[in-house]
N, C-alpha and C positions, 0 to 999 in steps of 0.2 A: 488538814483538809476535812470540811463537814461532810459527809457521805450520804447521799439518796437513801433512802433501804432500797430502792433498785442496785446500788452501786454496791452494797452490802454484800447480796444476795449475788450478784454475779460475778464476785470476786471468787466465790468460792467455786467456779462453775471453769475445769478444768481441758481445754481446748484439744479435739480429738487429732492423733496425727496418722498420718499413713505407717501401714505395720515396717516396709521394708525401712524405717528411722527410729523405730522404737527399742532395736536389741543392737547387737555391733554393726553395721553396716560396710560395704564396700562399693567404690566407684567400677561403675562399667562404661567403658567408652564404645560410642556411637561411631558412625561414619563423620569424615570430615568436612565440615559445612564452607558455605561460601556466601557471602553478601548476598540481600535479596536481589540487586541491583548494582550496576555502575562498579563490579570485581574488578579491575585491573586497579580503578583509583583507589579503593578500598586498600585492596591489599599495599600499593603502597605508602598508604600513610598509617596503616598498620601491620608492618611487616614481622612483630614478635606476638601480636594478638587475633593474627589471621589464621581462618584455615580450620580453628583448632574443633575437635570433635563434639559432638551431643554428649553430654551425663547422665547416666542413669544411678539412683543409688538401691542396691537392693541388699536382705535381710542374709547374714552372714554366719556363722557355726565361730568362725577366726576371729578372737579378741583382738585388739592392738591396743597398746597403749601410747599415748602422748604426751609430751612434757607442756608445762602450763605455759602458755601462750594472751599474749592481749590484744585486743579487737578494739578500733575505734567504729562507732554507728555515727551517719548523717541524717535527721531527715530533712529533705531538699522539698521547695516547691510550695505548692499547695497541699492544704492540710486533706486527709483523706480516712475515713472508718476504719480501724484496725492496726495504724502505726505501732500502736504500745503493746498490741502482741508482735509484732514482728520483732521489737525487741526482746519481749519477752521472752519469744524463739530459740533467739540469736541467746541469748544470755543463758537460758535453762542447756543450749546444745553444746554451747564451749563448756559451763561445766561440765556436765556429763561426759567430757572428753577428758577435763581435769579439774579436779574441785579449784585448784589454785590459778585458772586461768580468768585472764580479768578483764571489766567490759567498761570503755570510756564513750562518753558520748560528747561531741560537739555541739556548741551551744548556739543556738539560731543557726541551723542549716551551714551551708560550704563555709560561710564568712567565719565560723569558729574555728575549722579547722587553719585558713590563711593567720587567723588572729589570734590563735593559740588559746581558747575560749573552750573550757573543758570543765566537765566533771566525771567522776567515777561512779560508776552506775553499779551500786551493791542489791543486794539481794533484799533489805529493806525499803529500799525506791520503788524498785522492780515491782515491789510483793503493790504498791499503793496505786498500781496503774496497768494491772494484768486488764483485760477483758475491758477496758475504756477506750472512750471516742476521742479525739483530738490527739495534738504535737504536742503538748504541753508540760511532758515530760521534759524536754530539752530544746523544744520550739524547733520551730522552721525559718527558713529564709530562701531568698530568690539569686543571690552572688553564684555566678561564673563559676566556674572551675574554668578554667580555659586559657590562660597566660603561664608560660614557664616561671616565672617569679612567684605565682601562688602555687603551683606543682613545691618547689623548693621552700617555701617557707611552710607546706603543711611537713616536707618531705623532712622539715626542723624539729613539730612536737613528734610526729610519730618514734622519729627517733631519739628522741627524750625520753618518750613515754616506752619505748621499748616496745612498741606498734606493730603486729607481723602484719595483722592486715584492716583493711577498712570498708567497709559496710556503709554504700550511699542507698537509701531508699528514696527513688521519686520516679517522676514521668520518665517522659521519651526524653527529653531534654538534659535531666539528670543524669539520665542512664548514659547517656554518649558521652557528657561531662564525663560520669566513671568511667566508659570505655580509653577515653585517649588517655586519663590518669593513668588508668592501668596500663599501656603502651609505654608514656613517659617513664614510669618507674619499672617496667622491665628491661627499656632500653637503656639505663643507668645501672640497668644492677645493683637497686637500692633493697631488694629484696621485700618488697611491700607488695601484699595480694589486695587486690580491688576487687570488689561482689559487687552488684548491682541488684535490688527489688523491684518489682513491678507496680507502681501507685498512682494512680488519676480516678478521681470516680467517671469521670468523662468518656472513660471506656474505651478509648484509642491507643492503648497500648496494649496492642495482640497480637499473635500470631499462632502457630499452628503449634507452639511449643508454652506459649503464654494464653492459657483458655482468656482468662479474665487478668483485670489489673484489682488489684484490692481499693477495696470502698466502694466501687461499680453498686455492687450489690445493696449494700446498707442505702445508702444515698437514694437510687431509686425506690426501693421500700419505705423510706424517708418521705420523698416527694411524692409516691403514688397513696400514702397513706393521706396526706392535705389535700390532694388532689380531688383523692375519692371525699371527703369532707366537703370540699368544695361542688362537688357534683350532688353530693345529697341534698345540701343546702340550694343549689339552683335547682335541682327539679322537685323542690318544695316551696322554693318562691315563686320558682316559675315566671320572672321577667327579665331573667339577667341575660346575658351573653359573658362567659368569665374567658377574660385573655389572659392564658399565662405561660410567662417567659423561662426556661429553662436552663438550667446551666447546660455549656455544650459547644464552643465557641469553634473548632475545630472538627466535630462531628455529632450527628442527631441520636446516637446511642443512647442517649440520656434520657428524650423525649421518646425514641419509639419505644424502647422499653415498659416508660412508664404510661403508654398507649395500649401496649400488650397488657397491663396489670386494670387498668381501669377504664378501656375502652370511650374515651371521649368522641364526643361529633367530629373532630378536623384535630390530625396533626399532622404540622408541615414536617418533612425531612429534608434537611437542604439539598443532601444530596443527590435529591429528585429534580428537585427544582435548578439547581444546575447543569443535571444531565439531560431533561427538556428543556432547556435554554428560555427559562422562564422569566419572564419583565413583573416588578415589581406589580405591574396593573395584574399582569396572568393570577397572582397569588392572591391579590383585594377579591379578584372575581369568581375565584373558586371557593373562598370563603362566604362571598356573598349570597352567594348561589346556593350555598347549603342554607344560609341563614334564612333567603327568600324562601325554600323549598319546606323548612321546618314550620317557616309561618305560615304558610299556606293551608298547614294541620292545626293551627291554633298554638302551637309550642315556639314563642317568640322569648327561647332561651336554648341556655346550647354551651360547650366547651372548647376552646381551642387551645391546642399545645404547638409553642414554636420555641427551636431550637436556637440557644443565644446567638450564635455567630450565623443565622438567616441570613442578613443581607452583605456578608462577601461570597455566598455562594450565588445570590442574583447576578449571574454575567453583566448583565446593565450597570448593575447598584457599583459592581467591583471593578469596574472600568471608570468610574465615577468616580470613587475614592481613590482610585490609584492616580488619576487627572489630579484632583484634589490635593493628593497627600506630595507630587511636584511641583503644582504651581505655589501652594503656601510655603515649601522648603524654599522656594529662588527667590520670594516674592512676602517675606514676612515681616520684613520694617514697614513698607508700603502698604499691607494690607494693618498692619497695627494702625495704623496712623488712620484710618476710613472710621469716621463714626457706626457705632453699635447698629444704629436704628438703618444705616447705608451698605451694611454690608453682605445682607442676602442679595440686594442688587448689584454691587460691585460683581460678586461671586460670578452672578447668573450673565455679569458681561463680558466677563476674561473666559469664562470654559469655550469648548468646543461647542457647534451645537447639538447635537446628539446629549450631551452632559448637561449642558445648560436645561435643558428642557426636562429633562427629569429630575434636576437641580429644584426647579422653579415650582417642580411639582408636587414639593414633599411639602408636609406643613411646617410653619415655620420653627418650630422647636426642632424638631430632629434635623432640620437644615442647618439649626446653629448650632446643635450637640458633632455636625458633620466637619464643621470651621472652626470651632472653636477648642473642643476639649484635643488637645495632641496628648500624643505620650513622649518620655523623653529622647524620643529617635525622631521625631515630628511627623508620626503617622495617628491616622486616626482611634480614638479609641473605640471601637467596636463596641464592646462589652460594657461600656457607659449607654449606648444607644437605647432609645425606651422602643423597641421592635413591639412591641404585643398593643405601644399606645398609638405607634404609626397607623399596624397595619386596623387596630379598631375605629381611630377617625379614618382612615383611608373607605373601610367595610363602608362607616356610617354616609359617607358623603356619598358612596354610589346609590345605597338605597334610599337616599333622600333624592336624586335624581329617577332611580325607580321608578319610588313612589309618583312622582311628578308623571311617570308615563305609563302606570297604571301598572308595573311589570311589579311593584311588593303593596302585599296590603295590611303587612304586621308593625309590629313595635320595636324599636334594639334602642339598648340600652347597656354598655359596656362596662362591668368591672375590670381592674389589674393584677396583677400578680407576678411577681418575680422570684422564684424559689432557688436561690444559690446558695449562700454559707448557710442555710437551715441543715442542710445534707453533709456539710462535708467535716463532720466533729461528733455527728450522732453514735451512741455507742452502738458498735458493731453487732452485725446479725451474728447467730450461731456460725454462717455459713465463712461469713470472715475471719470471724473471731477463730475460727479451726485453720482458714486456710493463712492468714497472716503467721500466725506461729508455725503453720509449718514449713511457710515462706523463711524464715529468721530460722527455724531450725536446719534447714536445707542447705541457708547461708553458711552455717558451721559445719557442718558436715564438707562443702567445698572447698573451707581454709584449709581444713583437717587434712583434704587431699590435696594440698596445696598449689587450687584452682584461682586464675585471673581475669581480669578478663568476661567473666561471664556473671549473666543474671541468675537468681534463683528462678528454677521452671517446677512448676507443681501442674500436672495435668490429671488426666478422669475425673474431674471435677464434679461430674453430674452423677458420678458416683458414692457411696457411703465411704467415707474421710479414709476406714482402714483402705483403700482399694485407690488411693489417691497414689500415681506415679511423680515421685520425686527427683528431682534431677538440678542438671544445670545446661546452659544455653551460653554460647557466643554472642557476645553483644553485636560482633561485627556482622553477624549472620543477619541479622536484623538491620542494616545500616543501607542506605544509598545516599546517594549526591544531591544536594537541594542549595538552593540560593538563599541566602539568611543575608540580609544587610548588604546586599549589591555584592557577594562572595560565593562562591561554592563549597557549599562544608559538609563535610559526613556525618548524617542524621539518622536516626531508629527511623524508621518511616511510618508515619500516622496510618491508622487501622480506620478507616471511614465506613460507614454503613455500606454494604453491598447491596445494590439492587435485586442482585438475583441469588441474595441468601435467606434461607431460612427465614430467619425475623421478619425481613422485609415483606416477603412474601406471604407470610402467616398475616402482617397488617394488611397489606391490601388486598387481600382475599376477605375485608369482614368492613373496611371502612367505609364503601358504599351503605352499607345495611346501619352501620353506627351513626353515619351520619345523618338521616332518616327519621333513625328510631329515636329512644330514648333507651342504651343498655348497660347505663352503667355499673363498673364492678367500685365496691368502698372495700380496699383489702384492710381498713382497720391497721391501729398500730401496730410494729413490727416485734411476733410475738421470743421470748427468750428459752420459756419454762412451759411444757406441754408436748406433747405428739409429735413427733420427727414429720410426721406430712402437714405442717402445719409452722414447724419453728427450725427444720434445714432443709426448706427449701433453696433450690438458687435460682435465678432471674428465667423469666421468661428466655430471654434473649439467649443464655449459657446453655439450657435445655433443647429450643429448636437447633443453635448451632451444633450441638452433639447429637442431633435425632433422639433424644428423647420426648 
């Protein structure tokens, strides 16, 4: 591998852990927890991973010793800042319990362990991927866990391999994958412990036991560093309007975050725009209206940040697509069979009309990005949608009407932008790069206590790394009932911006005045080496929600 002298230089750069993990430690068990939600179903379809207490680990006088033991690691999902210390973690914390305990990693995510796809992860691997950005260690993948036949054919290498326990690191998704593993395998008595990590830079995997999910941090730092580039650059040209689209498909974390870091003219949160029951037209007009109001100063430029997955939070748009995503399932030989150039009209004559009419009113690109691109379940794909090139021809058609009625007397002229896989492989802040390894070392400390069942929890985050609270969490505590695929299944449940928390509130207390002015912040690339107020910091976001 050629190495940066970035890559060099922060290898040697040794990730700070909480004190109560750095000498022998011991588990303290909490009160007994209970699903957030929907307890009776919970508990019966986990009835040996119900129930069971909070972990705390703290700093101990009592040696113990352990005999060497082996750990398989998954990483599940999408790629996220900080994976290869959370192995790192995990690997540095099982030795430390035994030099001769040994660390196997799965190769692309679940599908290696179904397909017995392994390597052994030694201390010369390890050493070439401390303190780096991406999976690439042993890659990732997107496969299920979820079929008894793949429960049994991992439940084949571990016990080859002589496997005590296994380590999935991913979202909300993964994590419930691990949750029911570790059910199935205590309900057989295979003797197999399941850990779960906390990962999505998306930000939706929290709770009051999980401050942040790892890469959250990096990733915004990532995006608000182009952002701010991008804002210097428009209020030195001075004729742009720059729309850009943000990863965030399930919640606007992404975006208000990096709203709090660089203060643009307009960013939408979906979650707003769903709980005022906002039409497609509300959100062109609220945009436009800042745009009209900036020109009106001479300033006919400006930033907008929107969050990917905007339009299934438009109640309009998402009664659209869900019409949509029915009639093309009943109706898809017959609509193949309609020439290209016939089929926005076909569309516009089989909906309802309420559908039809907002169907008819989109431009035609994103009407046919809406029919045409499915995913392998026949729904639409969201996250293909160009939202930031909608909603700027949408902006530009009203003020070309404006103008006609004398209501704008400036200029627009739209760039794009789409900032997703730039963020999620960037090497990790300090602040990750401490709290992944102490994630992975948390992880081993819970085998060691021979914990299932549960996530690594690392809290006080907003605090200096020694002062970070270590633990462990119940996945099931985190679980309720949701509809996946026409079924009801027990899911972590998605962390969505709150309107009346902290961040939220910190943003619209200031985006009248932003969107007016001109105040942007450029935070400059995301710094490694220097001033603790300066290179461990944590997000905007982490900081209000802890009152700091």
């Amino acid at each position: 591998m050629t190495k940066s002298a970035l890559q060099i230089a922060r290898a040697a750069y040794q990730p700070k852990l909480p004190k109560a993990l750095k000498g022998n430690v011991k588990a303290v068990a909490g009160a007994a927890t209970q699903s957030v939600a929907d307890q009776e179903e919970i508990k019966k379809l986990f009835p040996n991973t119900y129930g069971m207490p909070l972990i705390k680990f703290e700093a101990t006088d009592e040696a113990t010793s352990f005999p060497a033991f082996n750990v398989g690691v998954i990483l599940s999902g999408g790629q996220a800042p900080g994976g290869h210390n959370v192995i790192s973690g995990l690997f540095d914390g099982i030795k430390k319990l035994n030099k001769d305990s040994r660390l196997y990693g799965f190769i692309l995510g679940p599908g290696g362990l179904v397909d017995h796809n392994y390597m052994e992860l030694t201390a010369d691997i390890i050493d070439e991927y401390r303190n780096t950005g991406g999976f690439d260690i042993i890659g990732s993948g997107r496969t299920k866990l979820e079929k008894e036949d793949q429960f049994e054919k991992g439940y084949e290498i571990l016990k080859e391999l002589n496997i005590k326990a296994l380590v999935i690191i991913g979202g909300d998704d993964s994590n419930t994958n691990a949750c029911v593993l570790a059910e199935y395998y205590a309900a057989k008595n295979y003797g197999i412990q399941v850990i779960g990590c906390p990962k999505t830079i998306d930000g939706d995997l929290k709770n009051e036991m999980i401050e942040t999910s790892f890469g959250f941090d990096t990733a915004c730092k990532t995006y608000s560093e182009v952002i701010g580039n991008i804002q210097r650059d428009c209020n030195s040209a001075r004729k742009y309007w720059h729309f850009i689209k943000l990863m965030g498909r399930s919640a606007s974390h992404i975006a208000l975050e990096c709203a709090l870091q660089v203060q643009p003219n307009i960013c939408i949160v979906s979650e707003e725009v769903e709980a005022k029951n906002m039409s497609l037209d509300d959100v062109v007009t609220y945009i436009a209206n800042a745009v009209a109001a900036r020109a009106a100063e001479g300033n006919n430029f400006g930033t907008v940040l929107i969050p990917e997955g905007l339009i299934e939070f438009i109640p309009a748009m998402k009664r659209l697509i869900a019409e949509l995503n029915d009639f093309l399932a009943a109706n898809s030989e017959e609509f193949a069979q309609i020439k290209k150039s016939a089929q926005r009209d076909y569309i516009i004559r089989k909906l309802s009309p309420e559908n039809s009419a907002i169907y008819a009113s989109l431009p035609e690109g994103v009407a046919r990005q809406l029919t045409l691109d499915r995913d392998p379940h026949g729904n639409v794909q969201v996250s293909l949608i160009e939202t930031e090139k909608l909603l700027s021809e949408m902006v530009a058609t009203k003020l070309s009407q404006w103008k006609a009625e004398g209501k704008f007397v400036g200029k627009f002229a739209a760039q794009h932008h789409f900032f997703g896989y730039e963020g999620r492989c960037a090497a990790p802040s300090n602040f990750d790069a401490d709290y992944c390894y102490s994630l992975g070392y948390t992880a081993a400390s819970l085998i060691a206590n021979g914990k299932t069942g549960y996530m690594s929890s690392v809290r006080n985050t907003t605090a200096p790394a020694e002062e970070w609270i270590a633990g462990g969490v119940p996945i099931t505590m985190m679980m309720n009932m949701e509809r996946r695929n026409g079924e009801m299944k027990p899911v972590i449940q998605k962390a969505l911006v709150k309107l009346d928390g902290a961040p939220f509130k910190a943003f619209a207390a200031q985006r009248d005045r932003w969107a007016k002015e001109t105040d942007y912040v450029y935070p400059g690339p995301i710094q490694y080496f220097g001033p603790t107020e300066v290179c461990d910091q944590p997000t905007k976001t982490l900081q209000l929600e802890q009152g700091k």
